[in-house]
N, C-alpha and C positions, 0 to 999 in steps of 0.2 A: 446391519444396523444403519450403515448410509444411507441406504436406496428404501428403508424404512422413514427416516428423517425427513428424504425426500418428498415422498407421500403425504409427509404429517408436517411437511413445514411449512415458510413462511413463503417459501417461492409455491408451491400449490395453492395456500390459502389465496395468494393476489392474483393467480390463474384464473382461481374458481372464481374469487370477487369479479375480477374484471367478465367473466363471461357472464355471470351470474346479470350483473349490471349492463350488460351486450343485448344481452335474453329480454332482462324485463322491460328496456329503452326499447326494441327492436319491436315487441310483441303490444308492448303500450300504444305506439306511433304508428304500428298496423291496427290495430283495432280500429283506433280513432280516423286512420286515412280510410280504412274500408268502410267504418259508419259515413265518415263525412260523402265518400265518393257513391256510397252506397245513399245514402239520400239525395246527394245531388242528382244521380242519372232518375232516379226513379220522381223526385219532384219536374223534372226536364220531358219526362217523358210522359208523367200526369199531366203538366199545364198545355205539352202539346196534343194532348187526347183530349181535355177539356177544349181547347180554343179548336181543334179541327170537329170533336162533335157538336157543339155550338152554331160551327159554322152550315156543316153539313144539316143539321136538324134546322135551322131555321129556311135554308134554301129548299128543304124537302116538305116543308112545312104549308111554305108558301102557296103551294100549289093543291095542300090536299083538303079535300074534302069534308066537311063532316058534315051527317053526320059518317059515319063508315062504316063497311061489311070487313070481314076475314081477308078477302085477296087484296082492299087497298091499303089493308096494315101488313100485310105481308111483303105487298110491291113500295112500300113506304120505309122498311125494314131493310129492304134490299140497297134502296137507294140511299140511304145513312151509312151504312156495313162498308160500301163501294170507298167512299173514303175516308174510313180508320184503319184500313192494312189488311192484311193476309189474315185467318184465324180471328179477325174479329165476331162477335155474335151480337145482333141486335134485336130487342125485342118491345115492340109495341105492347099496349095493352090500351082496348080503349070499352069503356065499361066494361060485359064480362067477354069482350071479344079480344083476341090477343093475334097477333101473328110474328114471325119470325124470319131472319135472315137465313140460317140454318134450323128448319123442325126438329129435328133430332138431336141438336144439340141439349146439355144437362141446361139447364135452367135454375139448376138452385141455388147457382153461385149469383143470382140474385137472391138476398138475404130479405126477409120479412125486415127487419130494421132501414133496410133501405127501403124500401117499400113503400113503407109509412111514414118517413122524409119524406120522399116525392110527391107523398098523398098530401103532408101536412103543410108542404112549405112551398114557396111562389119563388123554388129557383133550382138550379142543378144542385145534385147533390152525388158526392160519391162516395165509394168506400175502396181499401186495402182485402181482398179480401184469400188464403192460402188457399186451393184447391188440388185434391191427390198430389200433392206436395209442390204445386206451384203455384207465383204468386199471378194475381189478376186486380186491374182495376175494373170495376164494376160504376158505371155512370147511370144517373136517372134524373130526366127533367120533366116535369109536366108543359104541355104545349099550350101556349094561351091564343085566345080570337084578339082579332084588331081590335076590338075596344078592353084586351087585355083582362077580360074573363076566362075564369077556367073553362077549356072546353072538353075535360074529361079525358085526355085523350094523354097517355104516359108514353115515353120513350124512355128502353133503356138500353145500355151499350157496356160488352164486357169485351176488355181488352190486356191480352195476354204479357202479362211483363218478365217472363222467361229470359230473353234476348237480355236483357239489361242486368238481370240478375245473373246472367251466365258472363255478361261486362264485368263485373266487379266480381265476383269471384274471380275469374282470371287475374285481375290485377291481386287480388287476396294470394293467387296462387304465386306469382312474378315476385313479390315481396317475400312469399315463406321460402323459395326456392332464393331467393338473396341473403337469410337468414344464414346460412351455412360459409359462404364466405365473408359476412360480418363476424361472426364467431372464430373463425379463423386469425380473423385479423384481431379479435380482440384479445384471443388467446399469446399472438405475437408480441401484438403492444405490451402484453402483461408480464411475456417472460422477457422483453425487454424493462420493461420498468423494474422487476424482479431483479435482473442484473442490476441495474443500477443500484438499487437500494441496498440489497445483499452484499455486493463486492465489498464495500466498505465495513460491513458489518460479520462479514469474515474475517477479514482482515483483522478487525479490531478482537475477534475469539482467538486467532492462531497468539496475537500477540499475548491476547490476557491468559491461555497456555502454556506460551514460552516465558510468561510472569511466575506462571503456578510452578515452571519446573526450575526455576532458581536464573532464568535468564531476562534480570532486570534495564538489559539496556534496548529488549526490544520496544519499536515503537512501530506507530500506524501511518500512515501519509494523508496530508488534510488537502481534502479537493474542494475547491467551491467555499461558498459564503452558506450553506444550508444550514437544517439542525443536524445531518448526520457529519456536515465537518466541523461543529463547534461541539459535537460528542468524541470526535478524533480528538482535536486540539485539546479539550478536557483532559482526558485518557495521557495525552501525551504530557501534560502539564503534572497531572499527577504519579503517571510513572516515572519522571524525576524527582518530585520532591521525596517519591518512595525509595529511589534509588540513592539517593544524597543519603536520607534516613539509613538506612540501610548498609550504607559504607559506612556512616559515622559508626552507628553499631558494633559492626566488623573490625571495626578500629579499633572503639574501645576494649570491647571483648579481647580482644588481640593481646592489649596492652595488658590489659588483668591478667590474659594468663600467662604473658612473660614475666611479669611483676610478680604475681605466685611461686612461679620456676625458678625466677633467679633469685629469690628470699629463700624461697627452699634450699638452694644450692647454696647459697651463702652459708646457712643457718648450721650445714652439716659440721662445719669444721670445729664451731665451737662448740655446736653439742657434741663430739664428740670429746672433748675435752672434759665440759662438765660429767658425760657420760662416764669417765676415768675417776672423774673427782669425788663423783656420784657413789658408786663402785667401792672406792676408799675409803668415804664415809660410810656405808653402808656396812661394810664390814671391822671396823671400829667403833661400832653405836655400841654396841656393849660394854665398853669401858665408858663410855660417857656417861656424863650425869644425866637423869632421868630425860629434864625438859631439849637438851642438847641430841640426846639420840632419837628423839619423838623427831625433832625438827630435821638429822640429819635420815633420817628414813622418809621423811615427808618429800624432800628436795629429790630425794633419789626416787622416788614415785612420779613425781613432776616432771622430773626429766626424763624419766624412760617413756610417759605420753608425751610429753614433747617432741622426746625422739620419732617416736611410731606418729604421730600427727605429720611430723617432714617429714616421713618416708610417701606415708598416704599424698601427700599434696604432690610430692615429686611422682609417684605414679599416677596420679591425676592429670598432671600436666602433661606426662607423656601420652596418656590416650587423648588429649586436649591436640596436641601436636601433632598426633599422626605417626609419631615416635614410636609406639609398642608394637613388637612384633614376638614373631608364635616361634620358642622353639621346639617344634614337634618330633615326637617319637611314640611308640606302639606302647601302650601302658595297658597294666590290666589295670582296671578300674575298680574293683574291690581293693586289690591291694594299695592301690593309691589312695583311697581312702583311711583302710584301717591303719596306712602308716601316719597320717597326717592326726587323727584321733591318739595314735604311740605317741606322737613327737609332745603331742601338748597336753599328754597325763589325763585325757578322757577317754581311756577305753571302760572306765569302770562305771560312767556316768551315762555313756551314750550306748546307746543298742545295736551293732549292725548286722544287718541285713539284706548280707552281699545279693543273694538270686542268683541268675547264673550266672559263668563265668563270661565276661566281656568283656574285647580288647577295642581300643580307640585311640586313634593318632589325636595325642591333645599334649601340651604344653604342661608338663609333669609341675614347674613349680605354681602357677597359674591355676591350675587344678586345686593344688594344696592350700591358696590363697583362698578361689571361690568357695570350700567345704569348710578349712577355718573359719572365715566371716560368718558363713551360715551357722557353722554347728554354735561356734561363741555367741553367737547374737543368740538363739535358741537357748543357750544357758543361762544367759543373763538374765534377760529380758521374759524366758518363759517357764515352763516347771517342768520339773524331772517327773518321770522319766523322757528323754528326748531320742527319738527312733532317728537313723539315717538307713533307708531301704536304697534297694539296686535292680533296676529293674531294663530290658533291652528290647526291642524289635529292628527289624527290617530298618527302621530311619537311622536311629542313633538309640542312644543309651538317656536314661533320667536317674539323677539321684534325687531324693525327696528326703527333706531334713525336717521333724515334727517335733512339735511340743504337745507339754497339757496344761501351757499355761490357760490365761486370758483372750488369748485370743489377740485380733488385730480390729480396734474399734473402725467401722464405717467411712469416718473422718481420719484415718489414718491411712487406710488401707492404699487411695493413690499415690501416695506421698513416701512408700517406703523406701524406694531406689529412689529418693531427693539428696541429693550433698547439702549434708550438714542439717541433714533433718530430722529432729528427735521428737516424741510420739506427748512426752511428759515435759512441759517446759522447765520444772523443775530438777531437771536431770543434768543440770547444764556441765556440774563437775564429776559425769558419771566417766567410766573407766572408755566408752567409748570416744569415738570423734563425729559421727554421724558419719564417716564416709564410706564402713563396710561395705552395707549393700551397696551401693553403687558404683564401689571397685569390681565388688564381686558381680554386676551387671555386667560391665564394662569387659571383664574377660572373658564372660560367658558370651556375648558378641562376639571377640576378639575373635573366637572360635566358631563364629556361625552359629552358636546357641543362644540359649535367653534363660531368664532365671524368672519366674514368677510365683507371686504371695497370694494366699491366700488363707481364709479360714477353714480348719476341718469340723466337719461335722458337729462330731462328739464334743467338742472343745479344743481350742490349741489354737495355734499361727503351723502354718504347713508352707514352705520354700520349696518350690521345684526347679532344678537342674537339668536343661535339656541339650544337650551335646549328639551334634550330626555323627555319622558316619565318617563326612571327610569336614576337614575343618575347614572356614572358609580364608579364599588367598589372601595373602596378605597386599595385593597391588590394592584390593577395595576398604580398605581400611585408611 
């Protein structure tokens, strides 16, 4: 996954940038040095083949005759050719008589367009012209008399610009062969600039990691006056105010649920007292007068959810604290079930549905707590008939506790393991507390398991119990 990242990250992308921008500077700047150098030799080498045929044609000129035969354009031809270079070709033409520097040479790289320039116009003229793949200059002037009439009489001059073109190619070549260690160097500059820019920008992912995993006092180091240290300094301004935030939180939280604990623990002693008193009237309401026993069975109602409301809050606080621990022993777990359904007068209402036999190291009363809440909450809250199945593999064991009520509405459905959260706001004096399922969460963890809601099919609310094999230690807790 790293050396994938690597590939596809931000240190490759300003790699390729930087070459990419290497490449098209490097190739832009040689084109234009090769057009420019490449025009300059070959204008250098045109003006000096115009001013030396110029020179040569008027000295040869001087002296020649007309009107003239074949051998004095040919010995006329000769004497032009002698000074433009080696491989020059010059060719006369005077009415239909023509002669030549070299006879044999092609001749057609005098083009008909030049031709009829030389013919039309009272001055040299030349052209560029490609032949079997090289380039040539091609010259043509007509020759005028002293009183500067035409006398019929053309010279032309083709002269080879190979040399010049093989000039600049080589420097075309000297530049692509430097292309290789600018690319080099740009590729360096790049994974240094890449360092730079990255290091801070790691730095600032490992910290906002060690943010994600609950270690709020990490910070970044701010280098420099740029925008990546006034993104540190950011960073670091608001991982304190997150960390302030954060402790105040902690604090409160903290305080509510010593505040819970120690009301609960306060709360025991007198209820156990009214619980006595409760009790007493309880079983004396039958000699009372009507309105007197109504009120003394109400009080003794009130108080025994009272009681069970401080019991709930004090085991609350303990899994709040870190307080709850497992005491584990080998249980068969149908029997632990069926006895917990004994203890509370529901074997006749609930269905069970041991499977096969399955033993599990689990906290035997803890157990009896998570299947009460469940099965009770299923009575209440859903309709008979109410199934509890048993069911085991390889991992652990699941009981599943159904109804055929109503079901669990959409909007309710996240919300069931919430403390103190009931489904009908009208329920407010119902027999429960809202903290069932969420005990019963809490122990189903305690043990490495989980407990989840959901709807069945056919109709009903459906509670699953899923208990590991081994229970988890109590140091992670």
């Amino acid at each position: 996954m790293r050396r994938l990242r690597w590939f596809g990250g931000l240190r490759t992308r300003l790699v390729v940038a930087f070459v990419l921008v290497a490449l098209v500077s490097g190739l832009t700047a040689t084109a234009f040095a090769y057009r420019e150098s490449r025009n300059a030799v070959l204008d250098r080498k045109q003006n000096a083949v115009l001013t030396d045929f110029r020179n040569r044609m008027e000295q040869a000129a001087a002296d020649f005759d007309i009107p003239a035969d074949g051998v004095a354009l040919s010995r006329l031809a000769d004497r032009i050719a002698d000074g433009l270079g080696d491989g020059a070709l010059v060719v006369t033409r005077y009415r239909s008589l023509t002669g030549a520097s070299d006879p044999s040479a092609d001749r057609t790289r005098i083009t008909p367009a030049l031709r009829e320039a030389v013919r039309t116009r009272d001055r040299i003229s030349f052209q560029r012209v490609d032949w079997r793949g090289s380039p040539y200059l091609v010259v043509g002037t007509p020759v005028t008399t002293d009183t500067a009439r035409p006398s019929g009489l053309d010279v032309f001059a083709v002269v080879s610009l190979r040399a010049e073109l093989e000039h600049t190619t080589g420097v075309l070549a000297a530049v692509r062969d430097a292309m290789v260690p600018v690319v080099l160097l740009a590729v360096v500059l790049a994974l240094l600039a890449a360092g730079t820019v990255l290091r801070p920008v790691r730095e600032l992912g490992r910290a906002t990691r060690r943010h994600a995993a609950g270690d709020l006092s990490s910070r970044v180091r701010v280098r420099g006056r740029d925008e990546l240290a006034d993104l540190a300094r950011d960073f670091n301004e608001t991982a304190n105010a997150l960390e302030a935030s954060v402790a105040e939180l902690r604090e409160q939280d903290a305080r509510a649920k010593r505040f819970v604990a120690d009301v609960s623990h306060e709360l025991r002693t007198p209820l156990a007292a009214m619980t006595m008193v409760a009790t007493v009237l309880d079983e004396d309401a039958g000699s009372l007068p009507p309105d007197s026993a109504r009120a003394a069975r109400t009080v003794t109602e009130e108080t025994a959810r009272l009681a069970r409301l401080v019991e709930d809050l004090m085991e609350m606080s303990r899994f709040d604290s870190g307080a709850a621990r497992l005491n584990v022993s080998d249980t068969d777990l149908a029997e632990a079930v069926r006895a917990t359904l004994s203890l509370r007068g529901w074997t006749d209402r609930v269905r069970l549905e041991p499977g096969p036999a399955v033993t599990l190291p689990v906290d035997r009363r803890r157990l009896d707590v998570i299947v009460a809440n469940l099965v009770g909450n299923a009575l209440r809250h859903g309709a008979e008939p109410v199934t509890v199945a048993l069911a085991a593999d390889a991992g652990g064991a699941t009981v599943e506790v159904a109804d055929r009520g109503p079901g669990l509405p959409p909007d309710v459905l996240p919300h069931v393991f919430d403390r103190f959260y009931k489904a009908d706001s009208a329920r407010t004096r119902s027999e429960g507390s809202g903290l069932g399922t969420a005990i019963a969460l809490e122990n189903a963890r305690l043990h490495g398991g989980t407990v989840v809601a959901a709807d069945r099919p056919d109709g009903g609310a459906l509670f699953t119990l899923r208990l590991p094999r081994r229970p988890a230690p109590e140091e992670t807790r």
